[in-house]
C-alpha positions as CSV (number, residue, x, y, z in Angstrom):
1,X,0.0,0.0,0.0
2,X,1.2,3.5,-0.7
3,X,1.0,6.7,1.1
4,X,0.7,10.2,-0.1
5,X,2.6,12.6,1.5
6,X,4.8,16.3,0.5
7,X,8.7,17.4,0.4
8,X,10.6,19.8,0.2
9,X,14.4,20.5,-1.9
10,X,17.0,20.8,-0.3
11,X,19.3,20.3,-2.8
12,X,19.5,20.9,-6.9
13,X,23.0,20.2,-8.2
14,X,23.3,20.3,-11.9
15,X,26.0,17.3,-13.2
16,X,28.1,19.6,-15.6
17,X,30.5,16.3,-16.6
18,X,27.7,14.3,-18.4
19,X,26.7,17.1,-21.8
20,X,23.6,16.2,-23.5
21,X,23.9,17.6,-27.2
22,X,20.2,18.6,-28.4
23,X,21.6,20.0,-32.0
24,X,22.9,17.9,-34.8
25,X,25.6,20.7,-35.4
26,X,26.9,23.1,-33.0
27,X,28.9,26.2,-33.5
28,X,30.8,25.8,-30.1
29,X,31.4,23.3,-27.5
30,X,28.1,24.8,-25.2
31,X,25.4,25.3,-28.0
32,X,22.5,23.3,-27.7
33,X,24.1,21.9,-24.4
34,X,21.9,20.3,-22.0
35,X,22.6,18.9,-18.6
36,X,21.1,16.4,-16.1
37,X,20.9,17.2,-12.5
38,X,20.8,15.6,-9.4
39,X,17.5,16.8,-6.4
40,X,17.7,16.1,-2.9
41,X,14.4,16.0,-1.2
42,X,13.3,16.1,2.7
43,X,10.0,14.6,3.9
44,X,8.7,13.0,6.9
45,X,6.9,9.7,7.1
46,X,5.2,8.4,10.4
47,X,6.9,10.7,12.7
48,X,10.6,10.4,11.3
49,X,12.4,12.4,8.5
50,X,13.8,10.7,5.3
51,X,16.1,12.3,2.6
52,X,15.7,10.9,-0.8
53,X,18.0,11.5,-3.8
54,X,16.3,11.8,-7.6
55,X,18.2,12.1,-10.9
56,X,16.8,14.6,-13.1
57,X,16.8,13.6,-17.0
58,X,18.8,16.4,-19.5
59,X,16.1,18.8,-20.7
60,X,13.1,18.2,-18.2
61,X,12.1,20.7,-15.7
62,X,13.6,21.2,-12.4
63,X,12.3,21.9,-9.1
64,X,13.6,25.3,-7.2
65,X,15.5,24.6,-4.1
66,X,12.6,25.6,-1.2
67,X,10.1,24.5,-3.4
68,X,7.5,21.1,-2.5
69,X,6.8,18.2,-4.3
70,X,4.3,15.0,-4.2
71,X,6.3,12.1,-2.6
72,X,4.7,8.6,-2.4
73,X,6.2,6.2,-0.2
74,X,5.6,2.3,0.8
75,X,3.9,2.1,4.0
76,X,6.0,-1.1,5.4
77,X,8.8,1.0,4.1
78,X,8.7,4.3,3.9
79,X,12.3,5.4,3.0
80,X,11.3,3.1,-0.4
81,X,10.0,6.4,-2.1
82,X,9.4,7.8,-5.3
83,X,9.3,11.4,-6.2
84,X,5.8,12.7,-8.2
């Protein structure tokens, strides 16, 4: 069974080793660069806190540090979580 609960970033670091080229040709090493990143995210289930780590695909939309975001979570296990 799942359980529906919020969190909050903490943490947004962008992975500037791995490049994602979105361009067939590029004028310099940067254009048409995109880059993954990495989101930490604090929530609490049953009375404790948990800190859950998501990697962020090159190109999708990333959560401001501060900002909340739907976490479900296992109920037998709730640092098994996955970010919404």
């Amino acid at each position: 069974m799942e359980k529906e609960t919020m969190g909050t970033v903490i943490s947004v670091v962008k992975q500037g080793w791995l490049k994602v080229n979105t361009k067939p040709v590029r004028m310099h090493a940067l254009d048409g660069a995109a880059f993954p990143h990495v989101i930490k995210i604090r929530y609490t289930a049953d009375g404790r806190d948990y800190v859950k780590r998501k990697w962020v695909r090159a190109g999708l939309p990333v959560p401001v540090v501060g900002s909340a975001v739907k976490i479900l979570y296992r109920a037998d296990k709730p640092a098994k979580a996955t970010v919404l």
